[in-house]
C-alpha positions as a Python dict, from the first residue, in 0.01 Angstrom:
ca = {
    (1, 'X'): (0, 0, 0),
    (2, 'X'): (-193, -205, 250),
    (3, 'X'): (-270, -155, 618),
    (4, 'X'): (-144, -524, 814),
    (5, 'X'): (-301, -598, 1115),
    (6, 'X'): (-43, -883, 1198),
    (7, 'X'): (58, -759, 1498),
    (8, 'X'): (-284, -790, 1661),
    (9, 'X'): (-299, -1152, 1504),
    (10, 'X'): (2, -1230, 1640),
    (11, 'X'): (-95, -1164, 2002),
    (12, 'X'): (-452, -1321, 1973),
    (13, 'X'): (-235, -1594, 1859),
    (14, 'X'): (-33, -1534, 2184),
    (15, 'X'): (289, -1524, 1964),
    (16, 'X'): (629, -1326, 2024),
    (17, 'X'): (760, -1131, 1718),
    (18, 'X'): (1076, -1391, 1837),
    (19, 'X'): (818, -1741, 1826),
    (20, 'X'): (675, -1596, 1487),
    (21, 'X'): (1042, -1538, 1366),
    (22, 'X'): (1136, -1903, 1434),
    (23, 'X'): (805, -2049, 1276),
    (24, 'X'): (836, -1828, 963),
    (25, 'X'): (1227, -1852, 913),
    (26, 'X'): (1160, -1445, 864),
    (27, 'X'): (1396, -1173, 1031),
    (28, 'X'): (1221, -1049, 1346),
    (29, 'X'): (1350, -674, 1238),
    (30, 'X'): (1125, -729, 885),
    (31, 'X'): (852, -875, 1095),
    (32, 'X'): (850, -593, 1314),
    (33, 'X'): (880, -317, 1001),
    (34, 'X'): (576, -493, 876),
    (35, 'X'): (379, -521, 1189),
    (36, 'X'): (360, -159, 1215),
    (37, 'X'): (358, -74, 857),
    (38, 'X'): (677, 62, 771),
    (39, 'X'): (747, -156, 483),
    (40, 'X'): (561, -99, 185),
    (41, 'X'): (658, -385, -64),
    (42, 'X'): (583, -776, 60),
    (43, 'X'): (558, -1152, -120),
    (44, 'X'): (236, -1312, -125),
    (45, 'X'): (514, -1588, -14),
    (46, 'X'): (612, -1418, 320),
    (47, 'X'): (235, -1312, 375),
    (48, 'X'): (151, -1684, 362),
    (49, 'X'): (428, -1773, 607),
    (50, 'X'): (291, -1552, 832),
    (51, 'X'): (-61, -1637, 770),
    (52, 'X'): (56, -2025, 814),
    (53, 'X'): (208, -1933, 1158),
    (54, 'X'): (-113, -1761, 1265),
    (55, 'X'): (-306, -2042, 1172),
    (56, 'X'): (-545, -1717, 955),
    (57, 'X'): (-593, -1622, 576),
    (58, 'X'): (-363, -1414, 416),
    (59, 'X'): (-635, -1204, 344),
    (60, 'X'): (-688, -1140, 750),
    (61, 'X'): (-351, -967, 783),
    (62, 'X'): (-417, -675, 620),
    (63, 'X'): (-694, -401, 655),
    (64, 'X'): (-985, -352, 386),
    (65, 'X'): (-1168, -63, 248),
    (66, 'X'): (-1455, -256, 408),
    (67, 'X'): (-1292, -185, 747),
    (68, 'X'): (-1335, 180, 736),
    (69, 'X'): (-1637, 191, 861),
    (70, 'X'): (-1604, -69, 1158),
    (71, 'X'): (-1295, 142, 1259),
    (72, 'X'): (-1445, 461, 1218),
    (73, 'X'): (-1751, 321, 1470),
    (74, 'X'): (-1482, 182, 1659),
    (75, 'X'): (-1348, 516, 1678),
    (76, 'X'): (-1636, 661, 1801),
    (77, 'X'): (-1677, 427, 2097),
    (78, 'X'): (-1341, 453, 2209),
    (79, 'X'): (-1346, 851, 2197),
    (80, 'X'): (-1702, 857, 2450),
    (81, 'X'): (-1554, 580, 2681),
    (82, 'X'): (-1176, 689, 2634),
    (83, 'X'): (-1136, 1049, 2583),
    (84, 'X'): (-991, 1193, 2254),
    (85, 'X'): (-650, 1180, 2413),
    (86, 'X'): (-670, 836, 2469),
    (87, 'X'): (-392, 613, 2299),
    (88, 'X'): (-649, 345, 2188),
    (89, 'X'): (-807, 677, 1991),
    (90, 'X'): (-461, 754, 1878),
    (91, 'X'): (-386, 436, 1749),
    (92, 'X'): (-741, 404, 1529),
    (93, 'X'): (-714, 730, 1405),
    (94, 'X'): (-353, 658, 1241),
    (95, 'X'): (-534, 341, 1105),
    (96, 'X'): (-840, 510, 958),
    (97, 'X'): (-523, 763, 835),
    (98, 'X'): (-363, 504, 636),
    (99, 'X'): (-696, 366, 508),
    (100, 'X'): (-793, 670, 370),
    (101, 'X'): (-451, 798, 222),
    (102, 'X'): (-443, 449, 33),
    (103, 'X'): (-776, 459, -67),
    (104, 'X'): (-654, 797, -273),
    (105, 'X'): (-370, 655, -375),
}
């Protein structure tokens, strides 16, 4: 299963799920599933729609094992400036989560 960063291309991108919709002629509910991972099956066709719209590779829409480490640094920083409650914390450690449970897979 992989780990898509779209959302946070979509919004350097300065995109609406609703904009990205129109562009890609996908449903905004399947955008949205896939945004935040909850859809584990995807065409290379709808990943280069999206990739298209973003005006990226469809290879920058998804997390790597490379990433691990960059997110687990990013981790780090975000837990001494943050606090380990912090959301942003929250929201890495889920990612680094996913990473790692796929990596096993």
């Amino acid at each position: 299963m992989l780990t898509f960063v779209i959302k946070e291309k979509r919004v350097d991108a300065k995109l609406s799920l609703k904009k990205l919709s129109k562009i890609t002629g996908l449903n905004e509910k399947f955008l949205f599933e896939l945004e935040n991972n909850y859809i584990e099956s995807v065409s290379y066709v709808e990943l280069e729609l999206i990739a298209k719209a973003l005006n990226v590779r469809v290879r920058d829409l998804y997390y790597t094992l490379g990433d691990y480490e960059m997110l687990r640094r990013k981790l780090h920083i975000a837990i001494d400036e943050k606090g380990v409650n912090s959301i942003e914390v929250r929201k890495i450690s889920i990612l680094l989560d996913e990473l790692f449970n796929n990596m096993n897979e």
